[in-house]
Biopython code that builds the backbone (N, CA, C, O; Angstrom):
import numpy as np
from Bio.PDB.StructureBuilder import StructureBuilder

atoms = [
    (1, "UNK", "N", (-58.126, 40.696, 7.687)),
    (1, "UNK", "CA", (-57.084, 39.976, 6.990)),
    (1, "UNK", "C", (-56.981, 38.592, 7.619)),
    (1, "UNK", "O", (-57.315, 38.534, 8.803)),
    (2, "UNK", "N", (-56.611, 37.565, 7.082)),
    (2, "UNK", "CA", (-56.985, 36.227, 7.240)),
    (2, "UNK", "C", (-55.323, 35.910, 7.496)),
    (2, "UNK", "O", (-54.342, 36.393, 6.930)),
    (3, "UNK", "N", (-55.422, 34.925, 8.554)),
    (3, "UNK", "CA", (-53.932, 34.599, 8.982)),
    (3, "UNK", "C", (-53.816, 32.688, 8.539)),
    (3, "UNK", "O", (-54.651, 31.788, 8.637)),
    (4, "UNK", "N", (-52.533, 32.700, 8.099)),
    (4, "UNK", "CA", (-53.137, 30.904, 7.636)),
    (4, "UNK", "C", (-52.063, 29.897, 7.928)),
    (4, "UNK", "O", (-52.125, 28.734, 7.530)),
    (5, "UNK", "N", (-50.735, 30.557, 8.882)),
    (5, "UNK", "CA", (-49.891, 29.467, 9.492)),
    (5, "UNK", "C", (-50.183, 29.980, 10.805)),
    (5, "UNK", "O", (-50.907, 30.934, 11.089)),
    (6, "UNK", "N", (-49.518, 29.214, 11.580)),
    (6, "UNK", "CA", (-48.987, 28.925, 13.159)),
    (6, "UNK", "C", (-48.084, 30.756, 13.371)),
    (6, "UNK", "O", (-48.621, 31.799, 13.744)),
    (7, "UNK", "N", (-47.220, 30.621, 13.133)),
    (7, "UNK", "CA", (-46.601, 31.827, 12.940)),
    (7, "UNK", "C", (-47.171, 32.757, 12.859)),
    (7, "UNK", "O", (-47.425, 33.196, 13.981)),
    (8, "UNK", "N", (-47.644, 33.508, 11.870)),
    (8, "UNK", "CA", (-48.777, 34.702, 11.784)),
    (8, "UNK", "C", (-49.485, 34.768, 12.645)),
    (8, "UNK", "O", (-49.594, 35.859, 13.204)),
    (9, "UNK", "N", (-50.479, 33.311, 13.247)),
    (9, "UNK", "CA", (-50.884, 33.772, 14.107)),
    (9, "UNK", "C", (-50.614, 34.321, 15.477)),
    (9, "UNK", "O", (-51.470, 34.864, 16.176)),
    (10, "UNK", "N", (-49.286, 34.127, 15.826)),
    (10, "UNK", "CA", (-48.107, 33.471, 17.392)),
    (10, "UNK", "C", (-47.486, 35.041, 16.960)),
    (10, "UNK", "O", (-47.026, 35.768, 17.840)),
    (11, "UNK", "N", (-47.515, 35.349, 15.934)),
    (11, "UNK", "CA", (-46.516, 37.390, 15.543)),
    (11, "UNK", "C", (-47.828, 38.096, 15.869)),
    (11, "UNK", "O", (-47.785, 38.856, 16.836)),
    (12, "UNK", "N", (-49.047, 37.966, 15.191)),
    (12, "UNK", "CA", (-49.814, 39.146, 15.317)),
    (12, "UNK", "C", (-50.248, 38.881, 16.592)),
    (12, "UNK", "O", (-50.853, 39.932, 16.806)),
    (13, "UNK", "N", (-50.394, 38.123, 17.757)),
    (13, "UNK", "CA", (-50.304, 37.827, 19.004)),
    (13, "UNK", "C", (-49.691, 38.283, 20.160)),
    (13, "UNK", "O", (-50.145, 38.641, 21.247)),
    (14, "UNK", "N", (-48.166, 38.170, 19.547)),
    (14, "UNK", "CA", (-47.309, 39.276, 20.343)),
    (14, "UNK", "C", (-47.259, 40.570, 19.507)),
    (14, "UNK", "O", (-46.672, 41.505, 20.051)),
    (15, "UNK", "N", (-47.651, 40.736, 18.570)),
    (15, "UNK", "CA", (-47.725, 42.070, 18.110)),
    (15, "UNK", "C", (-48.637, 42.648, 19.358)),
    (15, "UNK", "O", (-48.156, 43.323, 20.268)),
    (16, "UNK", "N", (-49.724, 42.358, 19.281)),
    (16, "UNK", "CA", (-51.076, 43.010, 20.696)),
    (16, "UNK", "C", (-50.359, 42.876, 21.985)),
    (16, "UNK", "O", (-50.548, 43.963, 22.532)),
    (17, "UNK", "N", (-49.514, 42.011, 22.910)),
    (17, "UNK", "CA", (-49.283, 41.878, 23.317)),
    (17, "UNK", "C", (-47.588, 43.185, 23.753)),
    (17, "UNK", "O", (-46.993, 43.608, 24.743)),
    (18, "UNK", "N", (-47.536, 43.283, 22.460)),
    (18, "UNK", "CA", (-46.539, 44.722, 22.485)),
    (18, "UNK", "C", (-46.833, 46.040, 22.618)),
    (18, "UNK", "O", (-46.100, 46.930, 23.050)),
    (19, "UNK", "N", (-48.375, 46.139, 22.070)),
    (19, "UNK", "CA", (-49.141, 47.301, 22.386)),
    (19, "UNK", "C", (-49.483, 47.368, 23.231)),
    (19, "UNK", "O", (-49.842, 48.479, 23.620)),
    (20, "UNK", "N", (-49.570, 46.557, 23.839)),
    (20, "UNK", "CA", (-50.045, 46.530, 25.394)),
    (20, "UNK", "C", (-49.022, 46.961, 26.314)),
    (20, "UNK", "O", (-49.337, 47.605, 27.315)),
    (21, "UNK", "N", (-47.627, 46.610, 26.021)),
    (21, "UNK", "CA", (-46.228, 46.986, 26.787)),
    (21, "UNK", "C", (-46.139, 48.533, 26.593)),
    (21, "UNK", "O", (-45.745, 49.277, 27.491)),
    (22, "UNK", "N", (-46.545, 48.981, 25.319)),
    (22, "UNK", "CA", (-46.442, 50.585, 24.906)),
    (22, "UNK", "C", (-47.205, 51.492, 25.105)),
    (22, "UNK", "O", (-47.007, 52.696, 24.939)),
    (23, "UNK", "N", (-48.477, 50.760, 25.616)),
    (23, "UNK", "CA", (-49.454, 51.534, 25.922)),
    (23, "UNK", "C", (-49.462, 51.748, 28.121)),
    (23, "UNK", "O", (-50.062, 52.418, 28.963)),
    (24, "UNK", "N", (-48.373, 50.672, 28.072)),
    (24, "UNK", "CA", (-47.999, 51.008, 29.450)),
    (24, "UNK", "C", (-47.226, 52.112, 29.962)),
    (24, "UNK", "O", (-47.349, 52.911, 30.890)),
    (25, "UNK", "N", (-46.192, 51.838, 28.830)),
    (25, "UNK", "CA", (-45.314, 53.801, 28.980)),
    (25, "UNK", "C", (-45.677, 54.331, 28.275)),
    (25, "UNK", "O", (-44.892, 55.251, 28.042)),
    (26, "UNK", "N", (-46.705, 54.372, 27.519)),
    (26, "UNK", "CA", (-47.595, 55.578, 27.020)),
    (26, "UNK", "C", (-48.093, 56.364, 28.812)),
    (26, "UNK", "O", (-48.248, 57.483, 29.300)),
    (27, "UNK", "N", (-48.145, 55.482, 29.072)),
    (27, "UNK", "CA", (-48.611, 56.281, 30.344)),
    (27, "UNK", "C", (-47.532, 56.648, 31.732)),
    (27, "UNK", "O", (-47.506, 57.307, 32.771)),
    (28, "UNK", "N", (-47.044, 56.095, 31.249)),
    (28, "UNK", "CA", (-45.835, 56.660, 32.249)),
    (28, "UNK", "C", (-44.924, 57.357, 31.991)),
    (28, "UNK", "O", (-43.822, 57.388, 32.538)),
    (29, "UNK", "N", (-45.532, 58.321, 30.653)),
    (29, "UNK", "CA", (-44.308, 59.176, 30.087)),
    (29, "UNK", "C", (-44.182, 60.756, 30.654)),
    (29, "UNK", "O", (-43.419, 61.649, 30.284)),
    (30, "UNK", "N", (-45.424, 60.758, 31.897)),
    (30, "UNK", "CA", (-45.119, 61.972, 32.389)),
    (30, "UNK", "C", (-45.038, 62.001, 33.994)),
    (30, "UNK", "O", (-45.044, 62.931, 34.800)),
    (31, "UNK", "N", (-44.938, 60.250, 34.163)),
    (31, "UNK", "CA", (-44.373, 60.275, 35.452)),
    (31, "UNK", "C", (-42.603, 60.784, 35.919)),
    (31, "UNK", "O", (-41.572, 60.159, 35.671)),
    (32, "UNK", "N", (-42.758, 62.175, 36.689)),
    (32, "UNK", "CA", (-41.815, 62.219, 36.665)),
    (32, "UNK", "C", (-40.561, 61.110, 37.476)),
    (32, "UNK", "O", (-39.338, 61.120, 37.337)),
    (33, "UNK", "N", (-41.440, 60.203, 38.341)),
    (33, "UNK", "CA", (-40.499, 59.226, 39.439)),
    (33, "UNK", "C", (-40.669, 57.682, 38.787)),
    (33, "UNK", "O", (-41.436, 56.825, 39.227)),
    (34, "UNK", "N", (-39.824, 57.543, 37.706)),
    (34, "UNK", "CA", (-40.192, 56.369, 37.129)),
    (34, "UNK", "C", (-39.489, 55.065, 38.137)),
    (34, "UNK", "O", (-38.346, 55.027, 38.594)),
    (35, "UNK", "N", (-40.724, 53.933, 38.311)),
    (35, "UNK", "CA", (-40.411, 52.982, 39.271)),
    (35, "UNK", "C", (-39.013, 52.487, 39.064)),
    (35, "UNK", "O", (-38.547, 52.179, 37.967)),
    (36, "UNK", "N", (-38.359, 52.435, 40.256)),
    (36, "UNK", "CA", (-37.117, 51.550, 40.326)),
    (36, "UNK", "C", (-36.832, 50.330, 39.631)),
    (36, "UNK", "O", (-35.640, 50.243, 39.337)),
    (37, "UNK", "N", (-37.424, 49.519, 39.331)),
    (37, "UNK", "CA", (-37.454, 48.280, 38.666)),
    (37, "UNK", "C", (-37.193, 48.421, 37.329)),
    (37, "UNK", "O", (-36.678, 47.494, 36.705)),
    (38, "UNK", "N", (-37.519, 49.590, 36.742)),
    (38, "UNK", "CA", (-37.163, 49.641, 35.224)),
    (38, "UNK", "C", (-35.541, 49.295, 35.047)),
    (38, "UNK", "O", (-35.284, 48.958, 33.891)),
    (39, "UNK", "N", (-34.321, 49.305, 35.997)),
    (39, "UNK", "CA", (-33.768, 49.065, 35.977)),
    (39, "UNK", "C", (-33.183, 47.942, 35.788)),
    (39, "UNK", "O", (-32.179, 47.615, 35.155)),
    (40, "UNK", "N", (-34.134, 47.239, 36.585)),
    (40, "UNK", "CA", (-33.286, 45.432, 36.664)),
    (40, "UNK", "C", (-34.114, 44.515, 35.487)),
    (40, "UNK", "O", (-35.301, 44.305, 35.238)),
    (41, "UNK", "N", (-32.843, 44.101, 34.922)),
    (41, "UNK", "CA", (-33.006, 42.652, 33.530)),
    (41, "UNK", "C", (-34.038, 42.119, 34.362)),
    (41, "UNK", "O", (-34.913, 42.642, 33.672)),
    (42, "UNK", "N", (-34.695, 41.531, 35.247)),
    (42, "UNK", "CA", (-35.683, 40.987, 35.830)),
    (42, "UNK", "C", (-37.034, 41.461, 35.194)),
    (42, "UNK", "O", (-37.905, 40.651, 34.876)),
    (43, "UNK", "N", (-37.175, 42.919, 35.009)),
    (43, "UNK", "CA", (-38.303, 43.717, 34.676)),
    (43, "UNK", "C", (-38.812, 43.614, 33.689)),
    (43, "UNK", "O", (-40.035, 43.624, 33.552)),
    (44, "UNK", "N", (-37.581, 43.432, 32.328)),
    (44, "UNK", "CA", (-37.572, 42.693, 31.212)),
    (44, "UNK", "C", (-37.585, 41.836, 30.404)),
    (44, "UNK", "O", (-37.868, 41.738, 29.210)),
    (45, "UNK", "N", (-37.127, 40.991, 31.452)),
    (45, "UNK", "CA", (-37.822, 39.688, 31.224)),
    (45, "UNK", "C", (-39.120, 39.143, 31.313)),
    (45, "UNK", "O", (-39.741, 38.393, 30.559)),
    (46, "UNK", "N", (-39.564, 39.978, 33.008)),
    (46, "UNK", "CA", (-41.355, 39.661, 32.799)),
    (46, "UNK", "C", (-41.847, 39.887, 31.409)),
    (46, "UNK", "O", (-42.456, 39.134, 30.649)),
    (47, "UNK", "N", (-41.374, 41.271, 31.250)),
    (47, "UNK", "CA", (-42.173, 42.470, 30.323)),
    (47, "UNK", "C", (-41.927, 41.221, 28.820)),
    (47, "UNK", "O", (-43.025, 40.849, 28.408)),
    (48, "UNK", "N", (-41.177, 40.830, 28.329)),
    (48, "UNK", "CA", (-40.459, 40.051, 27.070)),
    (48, "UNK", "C", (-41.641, 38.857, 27.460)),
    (48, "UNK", "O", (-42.344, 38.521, 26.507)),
    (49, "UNK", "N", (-41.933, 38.148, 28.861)),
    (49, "UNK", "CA", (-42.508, 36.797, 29.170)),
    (49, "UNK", "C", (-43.983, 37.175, 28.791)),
    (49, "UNK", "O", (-44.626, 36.316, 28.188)),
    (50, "UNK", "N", (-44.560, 38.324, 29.072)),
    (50, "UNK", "CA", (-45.653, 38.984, 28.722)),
    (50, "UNK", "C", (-46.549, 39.539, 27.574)),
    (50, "UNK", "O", (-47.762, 39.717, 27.469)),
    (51, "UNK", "N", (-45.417, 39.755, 26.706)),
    (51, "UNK", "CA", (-45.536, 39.909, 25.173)),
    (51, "UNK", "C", (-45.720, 38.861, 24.985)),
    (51, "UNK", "O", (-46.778, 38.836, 24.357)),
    (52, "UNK", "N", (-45.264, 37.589, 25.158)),
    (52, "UNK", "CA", (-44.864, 36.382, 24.236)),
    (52, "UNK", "C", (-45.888, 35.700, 24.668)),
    (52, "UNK", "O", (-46.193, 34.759, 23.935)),
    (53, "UNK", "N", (-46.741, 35.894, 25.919)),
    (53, "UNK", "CA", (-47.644, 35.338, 26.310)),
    (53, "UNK", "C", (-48.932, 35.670, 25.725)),
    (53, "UNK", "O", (-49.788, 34.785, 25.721)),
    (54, "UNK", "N", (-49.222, 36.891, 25.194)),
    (54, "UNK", "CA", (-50.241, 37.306, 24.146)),
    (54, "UNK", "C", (-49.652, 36.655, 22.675)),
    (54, "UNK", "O", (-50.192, 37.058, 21.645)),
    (55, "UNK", "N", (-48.810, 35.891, 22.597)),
    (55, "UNK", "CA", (-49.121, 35.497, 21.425)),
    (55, "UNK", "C", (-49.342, 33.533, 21.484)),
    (55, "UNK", "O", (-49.783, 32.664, 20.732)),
    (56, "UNK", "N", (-48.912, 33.588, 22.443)),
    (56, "UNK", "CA", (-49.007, 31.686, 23.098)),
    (56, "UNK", "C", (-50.408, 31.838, 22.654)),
    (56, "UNK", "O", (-50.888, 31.334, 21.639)),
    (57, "UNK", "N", (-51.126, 32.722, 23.676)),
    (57, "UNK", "CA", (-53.031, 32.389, 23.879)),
    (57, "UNK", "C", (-53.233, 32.735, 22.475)),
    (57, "UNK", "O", (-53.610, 31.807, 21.760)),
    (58, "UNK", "N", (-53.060, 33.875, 21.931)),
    (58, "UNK", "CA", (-53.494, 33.660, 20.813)),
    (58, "UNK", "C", (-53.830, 32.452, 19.762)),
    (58, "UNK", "O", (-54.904, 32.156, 19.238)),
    (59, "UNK", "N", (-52.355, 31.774, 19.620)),
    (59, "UNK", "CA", (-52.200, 30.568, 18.829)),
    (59, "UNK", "C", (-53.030, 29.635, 19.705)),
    (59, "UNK", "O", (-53.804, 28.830, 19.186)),
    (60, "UNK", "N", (-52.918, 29.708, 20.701)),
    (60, "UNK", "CA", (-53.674, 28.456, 21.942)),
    (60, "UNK", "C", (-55.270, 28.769, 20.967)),
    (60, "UNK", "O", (-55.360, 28.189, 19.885)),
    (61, "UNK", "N", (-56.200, 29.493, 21.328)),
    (61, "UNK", "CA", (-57.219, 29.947, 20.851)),
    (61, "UNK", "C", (-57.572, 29.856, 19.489)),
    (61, "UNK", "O", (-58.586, 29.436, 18.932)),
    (62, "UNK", "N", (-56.604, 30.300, 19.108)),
    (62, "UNK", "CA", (-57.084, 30.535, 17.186)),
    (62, "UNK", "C", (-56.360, 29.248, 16.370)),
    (62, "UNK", "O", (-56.903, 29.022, 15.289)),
    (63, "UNK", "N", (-55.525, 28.598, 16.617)),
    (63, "UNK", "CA", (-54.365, 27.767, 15.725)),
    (63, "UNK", "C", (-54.188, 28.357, 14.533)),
    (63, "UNK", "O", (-54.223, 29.581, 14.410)),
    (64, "UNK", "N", (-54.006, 27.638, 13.666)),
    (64, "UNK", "CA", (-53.197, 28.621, 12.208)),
    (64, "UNK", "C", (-54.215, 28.702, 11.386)),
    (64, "UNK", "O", (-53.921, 28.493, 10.208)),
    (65, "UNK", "N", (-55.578, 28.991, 11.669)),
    (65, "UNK", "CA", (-56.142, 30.072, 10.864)),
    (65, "UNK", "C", (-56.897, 31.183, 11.665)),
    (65, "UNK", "O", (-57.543, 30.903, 12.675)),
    (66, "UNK", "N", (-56.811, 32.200, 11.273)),
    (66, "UNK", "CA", (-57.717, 33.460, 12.122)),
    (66, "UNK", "C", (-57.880, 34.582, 11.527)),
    (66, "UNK", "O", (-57.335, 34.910, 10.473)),
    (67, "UNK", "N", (-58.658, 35.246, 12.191)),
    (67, "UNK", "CA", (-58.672, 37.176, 11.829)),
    (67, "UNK", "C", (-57.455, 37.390, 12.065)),
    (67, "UNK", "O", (-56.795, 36.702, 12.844)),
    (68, "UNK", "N", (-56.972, 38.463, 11.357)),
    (68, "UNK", "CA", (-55.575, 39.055, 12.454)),
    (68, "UNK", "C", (-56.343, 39.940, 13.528)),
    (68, "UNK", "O", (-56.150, 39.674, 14.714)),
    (69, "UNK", "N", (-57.180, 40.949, 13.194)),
    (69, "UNK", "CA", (-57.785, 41.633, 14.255)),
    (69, "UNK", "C", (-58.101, 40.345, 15.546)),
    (69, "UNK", "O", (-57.482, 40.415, 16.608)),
    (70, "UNK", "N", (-58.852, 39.507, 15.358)),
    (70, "UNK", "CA", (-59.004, 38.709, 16.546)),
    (70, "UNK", "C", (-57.706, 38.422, 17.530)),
    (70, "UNK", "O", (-57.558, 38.805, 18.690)),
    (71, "UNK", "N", (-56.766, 37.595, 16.675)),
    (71, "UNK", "CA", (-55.488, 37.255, 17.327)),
    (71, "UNK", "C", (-54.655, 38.909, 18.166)),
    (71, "UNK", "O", (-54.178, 39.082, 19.287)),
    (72, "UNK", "N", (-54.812, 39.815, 17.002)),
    (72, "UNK", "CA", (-54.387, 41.064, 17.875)),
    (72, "UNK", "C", (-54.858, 41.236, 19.188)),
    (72, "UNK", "O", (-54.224, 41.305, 20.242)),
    (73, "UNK", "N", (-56.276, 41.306, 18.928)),
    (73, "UNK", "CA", (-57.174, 41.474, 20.375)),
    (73, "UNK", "C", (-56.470, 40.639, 21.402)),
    (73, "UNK", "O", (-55.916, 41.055, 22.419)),
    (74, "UNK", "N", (-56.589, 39.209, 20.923)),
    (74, "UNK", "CA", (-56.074, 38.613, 22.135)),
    (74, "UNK", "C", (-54.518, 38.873, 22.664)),
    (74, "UNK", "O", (-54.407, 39.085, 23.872)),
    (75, "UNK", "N", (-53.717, 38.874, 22.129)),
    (75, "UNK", "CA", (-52.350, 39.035, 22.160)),
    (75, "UNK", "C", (-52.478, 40.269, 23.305)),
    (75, "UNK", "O", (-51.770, 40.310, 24.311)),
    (76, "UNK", "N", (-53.510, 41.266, 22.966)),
    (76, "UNK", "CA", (-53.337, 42.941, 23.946)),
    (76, "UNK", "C", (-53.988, 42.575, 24.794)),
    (76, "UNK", "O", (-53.508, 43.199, 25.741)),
    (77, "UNK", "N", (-54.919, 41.880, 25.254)),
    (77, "UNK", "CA", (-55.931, 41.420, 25.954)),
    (77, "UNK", "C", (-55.340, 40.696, 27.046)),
    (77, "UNK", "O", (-55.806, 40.868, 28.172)),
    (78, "UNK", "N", (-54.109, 39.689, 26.818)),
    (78, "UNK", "CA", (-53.760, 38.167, 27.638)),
    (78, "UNK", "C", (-53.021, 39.492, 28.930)),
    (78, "UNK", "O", (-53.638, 39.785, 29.955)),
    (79, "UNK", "N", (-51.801, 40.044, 28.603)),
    (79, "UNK", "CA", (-51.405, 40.895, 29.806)),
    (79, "UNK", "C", (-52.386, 41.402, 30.831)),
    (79, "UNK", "O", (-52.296, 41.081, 32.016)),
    (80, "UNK", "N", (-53.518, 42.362, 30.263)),
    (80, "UNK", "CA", (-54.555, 42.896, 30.938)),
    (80, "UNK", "C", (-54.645, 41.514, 31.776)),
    (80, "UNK", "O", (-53.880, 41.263, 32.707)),
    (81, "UNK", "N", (-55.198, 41.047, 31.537)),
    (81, "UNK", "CA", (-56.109, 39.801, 32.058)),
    (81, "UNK", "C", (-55.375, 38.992, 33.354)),
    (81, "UNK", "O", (-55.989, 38.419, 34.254)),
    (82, "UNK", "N", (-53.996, 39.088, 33.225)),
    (82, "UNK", "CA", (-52.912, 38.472, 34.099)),
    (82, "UNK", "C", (-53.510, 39.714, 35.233)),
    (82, "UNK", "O", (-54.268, 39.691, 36.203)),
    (83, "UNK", "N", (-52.935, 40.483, 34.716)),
    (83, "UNK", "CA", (-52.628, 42.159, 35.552)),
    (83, "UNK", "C", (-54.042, 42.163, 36.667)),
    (83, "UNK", "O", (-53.849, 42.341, 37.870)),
    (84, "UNK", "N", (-55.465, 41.945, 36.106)),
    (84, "UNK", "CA", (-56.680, 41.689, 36.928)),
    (84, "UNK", "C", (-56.549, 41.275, 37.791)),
    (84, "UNK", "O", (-56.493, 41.706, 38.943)),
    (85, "UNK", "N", (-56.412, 39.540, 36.973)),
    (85, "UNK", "CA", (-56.173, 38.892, 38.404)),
    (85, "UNK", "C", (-55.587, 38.824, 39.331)),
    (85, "UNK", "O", (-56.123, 38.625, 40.422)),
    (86, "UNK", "N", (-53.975, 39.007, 39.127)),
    (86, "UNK", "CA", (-52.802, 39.256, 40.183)),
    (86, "UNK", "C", (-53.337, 40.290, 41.216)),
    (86, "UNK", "O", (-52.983, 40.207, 42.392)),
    (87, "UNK", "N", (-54.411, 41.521, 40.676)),
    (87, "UNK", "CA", (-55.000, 42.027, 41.444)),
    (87, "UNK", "C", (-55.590, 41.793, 42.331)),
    (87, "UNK", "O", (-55.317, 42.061, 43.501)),
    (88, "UNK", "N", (-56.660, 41.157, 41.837)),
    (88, "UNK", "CA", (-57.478, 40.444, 42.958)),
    (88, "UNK", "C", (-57.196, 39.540, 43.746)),
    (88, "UNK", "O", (-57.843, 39.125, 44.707)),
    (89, "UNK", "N", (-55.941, 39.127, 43.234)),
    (89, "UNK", "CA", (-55.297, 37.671, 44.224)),
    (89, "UNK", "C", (-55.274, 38.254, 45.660)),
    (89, "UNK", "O", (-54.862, 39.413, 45.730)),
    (90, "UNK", "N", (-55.654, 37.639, 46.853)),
    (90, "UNK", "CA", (-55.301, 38.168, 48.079)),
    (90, "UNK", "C", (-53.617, 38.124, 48.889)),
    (90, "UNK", "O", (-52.998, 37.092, 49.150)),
    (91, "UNK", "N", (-53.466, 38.591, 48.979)),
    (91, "UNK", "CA", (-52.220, 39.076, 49.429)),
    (91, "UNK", "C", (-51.753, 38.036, 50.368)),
    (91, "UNK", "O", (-52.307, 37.910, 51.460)),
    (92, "UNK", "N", (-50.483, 37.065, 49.907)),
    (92, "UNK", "CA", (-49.895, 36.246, 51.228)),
    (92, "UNK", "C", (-50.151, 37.079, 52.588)),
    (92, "UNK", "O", (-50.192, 38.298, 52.755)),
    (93, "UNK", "N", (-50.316, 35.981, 53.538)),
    (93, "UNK", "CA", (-49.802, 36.687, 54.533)),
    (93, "UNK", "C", (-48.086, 36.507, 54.828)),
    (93, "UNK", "O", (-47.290, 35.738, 54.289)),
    (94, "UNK", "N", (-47.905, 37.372, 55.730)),
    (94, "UNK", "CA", (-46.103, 37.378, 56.017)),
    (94, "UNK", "C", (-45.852, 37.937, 57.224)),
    (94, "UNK", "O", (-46.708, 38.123, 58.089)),
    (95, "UNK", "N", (-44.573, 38.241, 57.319)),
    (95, "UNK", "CA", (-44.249, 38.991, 58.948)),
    (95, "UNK", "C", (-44.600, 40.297, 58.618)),
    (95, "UNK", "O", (-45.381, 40.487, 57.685)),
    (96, "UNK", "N", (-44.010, 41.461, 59.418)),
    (96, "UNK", "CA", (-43.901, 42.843, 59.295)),
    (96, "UNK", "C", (-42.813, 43.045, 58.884)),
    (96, "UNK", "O", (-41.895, 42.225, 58.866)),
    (97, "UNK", "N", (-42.772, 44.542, 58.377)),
    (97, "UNK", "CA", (-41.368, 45.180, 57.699)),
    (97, "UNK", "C", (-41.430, 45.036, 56.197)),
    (97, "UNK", "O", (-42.185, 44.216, 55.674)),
    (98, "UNK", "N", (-40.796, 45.672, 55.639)),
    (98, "UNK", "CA", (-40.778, 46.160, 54.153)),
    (98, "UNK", "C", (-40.360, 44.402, 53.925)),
    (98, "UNK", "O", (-39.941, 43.605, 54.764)),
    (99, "UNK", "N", (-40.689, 44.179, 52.324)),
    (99, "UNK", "CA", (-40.557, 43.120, 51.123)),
    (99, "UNK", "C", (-40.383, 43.686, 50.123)),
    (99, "UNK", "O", (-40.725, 44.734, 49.576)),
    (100, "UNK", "N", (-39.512, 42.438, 49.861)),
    (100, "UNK", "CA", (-38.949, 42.754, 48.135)),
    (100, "UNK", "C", (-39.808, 42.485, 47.155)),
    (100, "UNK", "O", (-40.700, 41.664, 46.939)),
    (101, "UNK", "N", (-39.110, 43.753, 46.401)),
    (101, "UNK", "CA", (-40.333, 43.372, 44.982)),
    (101, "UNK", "C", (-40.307, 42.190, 44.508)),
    (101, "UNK", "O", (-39.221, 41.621, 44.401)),
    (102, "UNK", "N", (-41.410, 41.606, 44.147)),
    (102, "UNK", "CA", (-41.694, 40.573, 43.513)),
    (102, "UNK", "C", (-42.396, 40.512, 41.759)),
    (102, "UNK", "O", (-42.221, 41.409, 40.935)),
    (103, "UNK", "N", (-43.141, 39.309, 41.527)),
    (103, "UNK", "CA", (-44.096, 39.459, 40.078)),
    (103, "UNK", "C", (-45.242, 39.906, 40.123)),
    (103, "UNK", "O", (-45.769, 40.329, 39.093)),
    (104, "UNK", "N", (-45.953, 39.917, 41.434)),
    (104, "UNK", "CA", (-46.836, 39.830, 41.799)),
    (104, "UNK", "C", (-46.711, 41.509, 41.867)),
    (104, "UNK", "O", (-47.574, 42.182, 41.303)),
    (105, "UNK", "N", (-45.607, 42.148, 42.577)),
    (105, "UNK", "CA", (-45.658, 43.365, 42.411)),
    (105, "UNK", "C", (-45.802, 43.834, 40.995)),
    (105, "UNK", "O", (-46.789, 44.532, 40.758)),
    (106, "UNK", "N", (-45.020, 43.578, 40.069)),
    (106, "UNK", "CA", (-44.987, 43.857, 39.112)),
    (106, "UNK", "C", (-46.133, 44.030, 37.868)),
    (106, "UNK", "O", (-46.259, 44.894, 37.000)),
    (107, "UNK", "N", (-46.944, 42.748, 38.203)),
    (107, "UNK", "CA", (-47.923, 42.471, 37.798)),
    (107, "UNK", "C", (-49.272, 43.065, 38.455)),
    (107, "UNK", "O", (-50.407, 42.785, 38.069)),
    (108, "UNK", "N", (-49.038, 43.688, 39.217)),
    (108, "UNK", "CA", (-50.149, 44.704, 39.825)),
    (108, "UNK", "C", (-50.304, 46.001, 39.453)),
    (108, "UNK", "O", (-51.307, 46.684, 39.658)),
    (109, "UNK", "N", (-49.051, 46.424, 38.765)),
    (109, "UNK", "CA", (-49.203, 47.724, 37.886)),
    (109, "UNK", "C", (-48.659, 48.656, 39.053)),
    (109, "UNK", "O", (-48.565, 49.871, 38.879)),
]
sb = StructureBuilder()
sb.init_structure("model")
sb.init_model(0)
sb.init_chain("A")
sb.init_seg("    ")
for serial, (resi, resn, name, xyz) in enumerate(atoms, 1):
    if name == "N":
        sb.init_residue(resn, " ", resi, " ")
    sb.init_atom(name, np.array(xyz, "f"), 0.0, 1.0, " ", f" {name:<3s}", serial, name[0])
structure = sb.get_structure()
């Protein structure tokens, strides 16, 4: 299906980018010790900054014409891709003793 404004492409963007949020507690639906953080507006906001960010790249990439399948891809794709790298990022150094969660936590899965 052929996408032909700005919009369509920037929705079916965060559309992928939402499957990607659902396919996260798809998997955490039988953890019985769900992480502490689900709690704090902080968590949700990443999670909201993250969606919306699969649909930025999308439009970044495609502008207002595209596949929708393509723009989907990317939209589910842009989180993964954060999530990698934050991985591989090497770890500040710091003192000893426990730290607070951060994005970086968050973003490490």
């Amino acid at each position: 299906m052929a996408l032909e404004s700005d919009l369509a492409v920037f929705g079916v963007g965060v559309a992928g980018g939402a499957a990607n949020e659902l396919l996260h507690w798809w998997g955490l639906r039988e953890n019985p010790n769900l992480p502490e953080y689900v709690k704090r507006i902080f968590y949700w906001v990443v999670t909201l900054g993250m969606i919306l960010l699969g649909g930025g790249l999308a439009w970044l990439q495609l502008g207002s014409q595209a596949d929708a399948l393509i723009a989907f891809q990317i939209g589910l794709a842009a989180p993964m891709l954060l999530q990698k790298l934050m991985k591989a990022a090497p770890e500040p150094g710091g003192g000893m003793g426990a730290k607070p969660a951060s994005v970086r936590d968050f973003l490490r899965g």
